[in-house]
Structure formats: structure tokens, C-alpha cells
N, C-alpha and C positions, 0 to 999 in steps of 0.2 A: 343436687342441692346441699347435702349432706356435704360435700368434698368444699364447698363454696361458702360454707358453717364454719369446717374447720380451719383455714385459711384465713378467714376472718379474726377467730380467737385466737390463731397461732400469731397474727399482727399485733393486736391489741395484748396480749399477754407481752411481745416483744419490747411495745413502748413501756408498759409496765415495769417492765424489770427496767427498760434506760431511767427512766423517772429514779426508782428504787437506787440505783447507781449513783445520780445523780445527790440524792437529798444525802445517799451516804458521805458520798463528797464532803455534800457539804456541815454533815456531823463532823467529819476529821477537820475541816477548815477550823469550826467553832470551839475545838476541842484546841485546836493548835494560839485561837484567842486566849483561851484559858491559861494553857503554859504558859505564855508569854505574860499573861497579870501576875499569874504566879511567880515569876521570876523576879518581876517588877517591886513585888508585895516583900518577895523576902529583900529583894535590895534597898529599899526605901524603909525595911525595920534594921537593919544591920549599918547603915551608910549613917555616917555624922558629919557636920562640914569641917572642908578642911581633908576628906578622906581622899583618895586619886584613884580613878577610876579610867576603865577602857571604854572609850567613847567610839561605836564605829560611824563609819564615815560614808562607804560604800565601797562595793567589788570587796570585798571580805576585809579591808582596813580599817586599822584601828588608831587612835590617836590617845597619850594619857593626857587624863586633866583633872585639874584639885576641882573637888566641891565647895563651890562661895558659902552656898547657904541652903540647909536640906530645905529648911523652909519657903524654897521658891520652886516645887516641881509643876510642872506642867502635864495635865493629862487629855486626851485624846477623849471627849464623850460619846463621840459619832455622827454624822452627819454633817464630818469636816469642822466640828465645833469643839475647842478646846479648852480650858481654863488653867490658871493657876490657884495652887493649893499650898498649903503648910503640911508639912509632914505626914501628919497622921490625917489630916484631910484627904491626901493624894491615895493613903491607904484605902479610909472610907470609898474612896471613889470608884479607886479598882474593885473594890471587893463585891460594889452594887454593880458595877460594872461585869463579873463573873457568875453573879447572882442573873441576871438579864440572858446572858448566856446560855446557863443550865434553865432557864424557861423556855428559849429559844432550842436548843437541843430536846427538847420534852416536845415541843412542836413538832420538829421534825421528825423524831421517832414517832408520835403519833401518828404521824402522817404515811410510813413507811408500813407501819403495822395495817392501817387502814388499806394500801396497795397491795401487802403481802395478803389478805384478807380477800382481796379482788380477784388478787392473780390465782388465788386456790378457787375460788369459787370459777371462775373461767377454766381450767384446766378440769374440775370436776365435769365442766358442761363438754368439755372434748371428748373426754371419756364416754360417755354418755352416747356421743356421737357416732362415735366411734364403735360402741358397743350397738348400738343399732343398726351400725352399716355390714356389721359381721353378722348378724344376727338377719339380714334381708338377703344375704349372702349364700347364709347354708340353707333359708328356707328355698333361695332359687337353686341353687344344686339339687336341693332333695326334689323340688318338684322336677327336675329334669330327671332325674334318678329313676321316680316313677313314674315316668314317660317312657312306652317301649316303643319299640316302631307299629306295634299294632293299632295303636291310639292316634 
């Protein structure tokens, strides 16, 4: 029964860590969100119209082109929902937009911490297991021990 215990937690410890893997994923995805406002944040305070910029295109090409008017960016809100904004609005946008992020990374780490929490707590109960199999182990040695043939 004991062998059929451990087995069990060594499974359910397994998905744990895939899980834990996974949500780390997808920390560095959210994190890679971030860089990318950040980029955006500094381009959209430094660009003035009229300035010429590398526009890519795809497959790593790039095309130059002048900015008509900073006051017409477009931002991504999510859920395939986008707007247009005037300069410093497109900033505000990103920025609640990075804000939303670091709440969403606070999720996920809580969520990892709560797994990492599990996975200890399962691994202390192998142990456990473990130490009682060893332990039903030497008392059945020792009772053969003192077993002679006269007995």
C-alpha cells in the first residue's frame, strides 16, 4: 500500500511542477508584454511628427517611413480591441496597460507560490512514507533475527 502512496505523490508532485513550469512561462510571456510597452512608452515620448522611423513589416524587414501626425497612434487594448489616441493618451494607455500586467504577474506568482506550497507539503508526506516503510523494514529483520531454528 505504502509503494501505491508513493507513486501516487510522485504523479501528482509531477503535474505540479508541469503546472509551476507552465505559469512560469507564462510570467516571462507577460514580462516580454511589458518590454515591449516599454519600448513603445519611450518611442511615443521621444517621436514628433515628421520624424522617420523603421517600420517592420515581417520575416525580420523593415521599411522607413515619416510620421504624419504623433497624434494619431493606435493602441492594442486586448480582446482584439483597439483605439486610437493622441500622444500622450496612447502613453496613458500603455501605461494602464503595464499596470494590468504587473496585477496579472502578482496572480501568477501567487499562484506558483500556492503550487510550490503543495509540492512541499506532498514531498514531506513521501517522506513520511517512506520513513515508515524503513522503519516496518528493520522491525521485520529484527524479528527474524530473533527467531532461531529452535522456535
Amino acid at each position: 500500500m505504502s509503494q501505491q502512496q508513493l507513486q501516487q505523490l510522485s504523479q501528482e508532485l509531477q503535474e505540479i511542477e508541469q503546472e509551476i513550469e507552465a505559469l512560469e512561462e507564462s510570467v516571462q510571456a507577460i514580462q516580454q508584454q511589458k518590454t515591449e510597452a516599454d519600448e513603445a512608452i519611450e518611442a511615443l515620448e521621444s517621436l514628433e511628427t515628421d520624424s522617420t522611423v523603421q517600420v517592420p513589416i515581417g520575416g525580420g524587414a523593415y521599411l522607413r517611413a515619416n510620421i504624419q501626425d504623433i497624434d494619431e497612434v493606435i493602441v492594442e487594448l486586448g480582446a482584439d480591441y483597439a483605439a486610437e489616441f493622441e500622444q500622450d493618451g496612447a502613453v496613458d494607455a500603455l501605461e494602464n496597460k503595464q499596470e494590468n500586467l504587473d496585477d496579472r504577474i502578482e496572480e501568477v506568482n501567487s499562484e506558483i507560490a500556492e503550487l510550490e506550497s503543495e509540492s512541499s507539503e506532498l514531498e514531506q508526506q513521501a517522506q513520511q512514507i517512506q520513513q515508515q516503510a524503513m522503519q516496518q523494514q528493520m522491525q521485520q529483520m529484527q524479528g527474524q533475527q530473533g527467531q532461531g531454528p529452535d522456535e
